[in-house]
C-alpha positions as CSV (number, residue, x, y, z in Angstrom):
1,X,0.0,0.0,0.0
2,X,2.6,2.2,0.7
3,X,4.0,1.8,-2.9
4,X,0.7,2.8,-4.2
5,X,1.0,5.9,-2.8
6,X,4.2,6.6,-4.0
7,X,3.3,5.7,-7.3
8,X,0.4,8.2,-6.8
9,X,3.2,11.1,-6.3
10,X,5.6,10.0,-9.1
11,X,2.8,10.0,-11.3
12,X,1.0,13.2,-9.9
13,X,4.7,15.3,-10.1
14,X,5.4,13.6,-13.6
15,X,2.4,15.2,-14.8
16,X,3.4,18.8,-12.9
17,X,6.8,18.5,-15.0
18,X,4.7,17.7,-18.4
19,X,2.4,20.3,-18.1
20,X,5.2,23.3,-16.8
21,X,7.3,22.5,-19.5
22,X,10.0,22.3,-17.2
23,X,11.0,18.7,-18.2
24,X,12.2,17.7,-21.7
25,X,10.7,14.8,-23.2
26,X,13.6,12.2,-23.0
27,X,12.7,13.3,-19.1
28,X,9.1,12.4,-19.0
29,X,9.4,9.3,-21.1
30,X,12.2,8.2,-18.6
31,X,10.2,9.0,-15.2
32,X,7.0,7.5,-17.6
33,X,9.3,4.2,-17.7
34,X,10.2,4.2,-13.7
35,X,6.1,4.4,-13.3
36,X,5.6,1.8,-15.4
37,X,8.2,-0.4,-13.3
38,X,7.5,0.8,-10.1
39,X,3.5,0.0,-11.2
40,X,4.7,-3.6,-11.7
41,X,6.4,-4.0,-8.6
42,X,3.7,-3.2,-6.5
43,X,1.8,-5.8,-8.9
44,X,4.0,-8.4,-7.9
45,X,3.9,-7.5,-4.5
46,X,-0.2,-7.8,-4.2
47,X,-0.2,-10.7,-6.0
48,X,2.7,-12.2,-3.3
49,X,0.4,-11.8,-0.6
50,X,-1.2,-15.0,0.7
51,X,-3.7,-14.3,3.8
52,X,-3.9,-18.0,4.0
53,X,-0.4,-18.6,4.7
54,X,-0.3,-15.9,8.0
55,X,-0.6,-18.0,10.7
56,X,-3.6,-17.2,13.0
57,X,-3.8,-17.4,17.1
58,X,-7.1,-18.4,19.0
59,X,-8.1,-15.3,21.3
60,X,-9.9,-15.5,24.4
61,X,-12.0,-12.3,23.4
62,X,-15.9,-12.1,23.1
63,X,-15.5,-10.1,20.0
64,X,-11.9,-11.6,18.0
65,X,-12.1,-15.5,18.0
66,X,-8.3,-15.6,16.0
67,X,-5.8,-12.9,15.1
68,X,-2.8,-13.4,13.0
69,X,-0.2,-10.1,11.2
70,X,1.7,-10.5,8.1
71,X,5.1,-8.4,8.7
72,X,6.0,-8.3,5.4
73,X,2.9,-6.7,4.4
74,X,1.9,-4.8,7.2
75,X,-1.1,-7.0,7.3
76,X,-3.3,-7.7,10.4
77,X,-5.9,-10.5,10.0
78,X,-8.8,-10.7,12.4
79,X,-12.0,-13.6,12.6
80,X,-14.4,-11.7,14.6
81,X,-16.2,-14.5,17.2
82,X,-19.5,-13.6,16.1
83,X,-19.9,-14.4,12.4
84,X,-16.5,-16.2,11.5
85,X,-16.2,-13.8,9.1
86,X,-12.4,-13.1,8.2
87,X,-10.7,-9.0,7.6
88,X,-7.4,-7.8,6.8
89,X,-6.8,-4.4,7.7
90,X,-3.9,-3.2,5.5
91,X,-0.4,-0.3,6.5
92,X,-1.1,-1.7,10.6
93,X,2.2,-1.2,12.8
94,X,3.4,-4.5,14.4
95,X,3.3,-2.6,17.5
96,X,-0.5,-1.7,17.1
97,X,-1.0,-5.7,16.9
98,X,1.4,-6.5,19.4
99,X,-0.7,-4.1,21.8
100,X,-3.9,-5.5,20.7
101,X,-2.4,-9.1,21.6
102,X,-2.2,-8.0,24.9
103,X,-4.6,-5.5,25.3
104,X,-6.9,-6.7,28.7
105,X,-10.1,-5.8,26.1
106,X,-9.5,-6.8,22.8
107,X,-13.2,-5.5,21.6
108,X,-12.0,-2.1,23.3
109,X,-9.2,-1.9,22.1
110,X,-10.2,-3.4,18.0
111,X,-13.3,-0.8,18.5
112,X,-10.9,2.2,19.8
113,X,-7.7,1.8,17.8
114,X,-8.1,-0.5,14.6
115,X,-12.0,0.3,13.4
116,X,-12.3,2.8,11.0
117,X,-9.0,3.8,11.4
118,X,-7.1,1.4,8.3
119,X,-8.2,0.5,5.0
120,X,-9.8,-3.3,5.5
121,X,-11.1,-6.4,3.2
122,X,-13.3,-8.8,4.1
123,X,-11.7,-11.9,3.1
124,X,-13.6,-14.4,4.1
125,X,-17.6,-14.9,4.7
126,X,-17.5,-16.6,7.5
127,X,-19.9,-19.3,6.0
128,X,-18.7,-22.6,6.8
129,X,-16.8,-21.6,10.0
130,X,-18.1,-23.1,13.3
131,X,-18.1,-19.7,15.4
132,X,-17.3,-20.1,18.9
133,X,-20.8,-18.8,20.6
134,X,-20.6,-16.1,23.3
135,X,-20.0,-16.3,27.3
136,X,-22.7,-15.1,27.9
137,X,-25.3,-16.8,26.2
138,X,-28.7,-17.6,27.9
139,X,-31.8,-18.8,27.0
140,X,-33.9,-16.5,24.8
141,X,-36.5,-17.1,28.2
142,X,-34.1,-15.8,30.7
143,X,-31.9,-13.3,28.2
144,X,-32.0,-9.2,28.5
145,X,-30.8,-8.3,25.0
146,X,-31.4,-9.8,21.6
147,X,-29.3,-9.1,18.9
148,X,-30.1,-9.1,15.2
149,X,-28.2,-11.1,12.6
150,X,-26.4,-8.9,10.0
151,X,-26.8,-5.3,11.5
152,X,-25.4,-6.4,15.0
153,X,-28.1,-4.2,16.4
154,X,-29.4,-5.1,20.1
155,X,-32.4,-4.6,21.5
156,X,-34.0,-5.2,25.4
157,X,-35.9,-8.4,24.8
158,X,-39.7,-6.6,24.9
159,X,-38.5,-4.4,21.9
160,X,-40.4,-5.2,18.7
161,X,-36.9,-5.8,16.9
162,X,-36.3,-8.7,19.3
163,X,-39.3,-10.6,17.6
164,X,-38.1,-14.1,15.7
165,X,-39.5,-12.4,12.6
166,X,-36.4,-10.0,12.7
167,X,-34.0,-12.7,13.0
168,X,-32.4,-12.6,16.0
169,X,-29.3,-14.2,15.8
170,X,-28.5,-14.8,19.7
171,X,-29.6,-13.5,23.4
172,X,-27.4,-12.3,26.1
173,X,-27.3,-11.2,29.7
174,X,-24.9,-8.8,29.3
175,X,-25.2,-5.1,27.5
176,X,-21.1,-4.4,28.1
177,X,-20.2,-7.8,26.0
178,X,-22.6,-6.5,22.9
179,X,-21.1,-3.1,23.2
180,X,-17.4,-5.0,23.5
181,X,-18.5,-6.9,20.2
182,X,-19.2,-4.6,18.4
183,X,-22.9,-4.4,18.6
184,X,-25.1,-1.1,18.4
185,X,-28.1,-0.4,20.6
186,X,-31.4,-0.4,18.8
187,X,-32.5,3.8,19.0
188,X,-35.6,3.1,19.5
189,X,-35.9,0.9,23.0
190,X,-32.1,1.9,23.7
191,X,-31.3,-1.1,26.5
């Protein structure tokens, strides 16, 4: 990724040049040529990197079921718990997944310094994967929030959301594991 960005500027000031007329043409067609190799590097590099072949670590997180970084791309890998389903969040510091390896919450600290804070992929679906349920889990009889299946929104368990017909895709006891997971509060019963 961070090749792509260079690539970005060469190409960006190689236009500059053309356009000032401060670069002859034997110039441009040679920084035109270092483009077009630098372009293929990065080619080679994307096409180099194997997500299957980072090796992944079970987590004892609510929210991250495995985690697993690539140092030669800068790559962090995370299965969320909930779904199975597989991201790579691209340009991450080895120290920012070193932290979140040891970080006491590994929601908080995914939800605080991670989310929306790298470019991500979702890799995998998820479909197929035997997700690890929560610790909290209950039955739907004795449970205080329901959550819904593909919006991750939750909802006290007399809220009209909660309701099979929205398909609910577990019950829990506990409103701080939903938030730790990820999970938003329905706006209009707001448990």
């Amino acid at each position: 990724m961070k090749k792509v960005y260079r690539l970005i500027l060469v190409c960006v000031a190689t236009f500059m040049l053309m356009g000032c007329g401060s670069s002859s043409s034997l110039e441009a067609d040679q920084e035109v040529s270092e483009v077009d190799e630098i372009d293929q590097e990065d080619v080679e590099e994307i096409e180099d990197f194997d997500y299957r072949s980072v090796s992944m670590k079970q987590t004892t997180s609510t929210m991250i079921a495995e985690e697993g970084y690539d140092r030669d791309f800068d790559t962090l890998l995370i299965r969320f718990r909930t779904t199975g389903a597989l991201y790579a969040y691209y340009d991450v510091p080895y120290e920012v997944f070193d932290e979140l390896s040891e970080a006491e919450s590994q929601g908080s600290y995914f939800n605080k310094y991670i989310k929306d804070m790298y470019e991500y992929e979702q890799l995998e679906t998820g479909e197929g994967y035997e997700v690890v349920p929560l610790y909290h889990i209950t039955t739907k009889e004795k449970a205080s929030y329901a959550v819904n299946k593909g919006n991750f929104k939750f909802h006290k368990m007399s809220c009209k959301y909660a309701s099979d017909q929205y398909d609910v895709d577990y019950v829990s006891d506990s409103k701080e594991e939903l938030e730790e997971l990820g999970c938003i509060a329905c706006k209009i019963c707001k448990p």
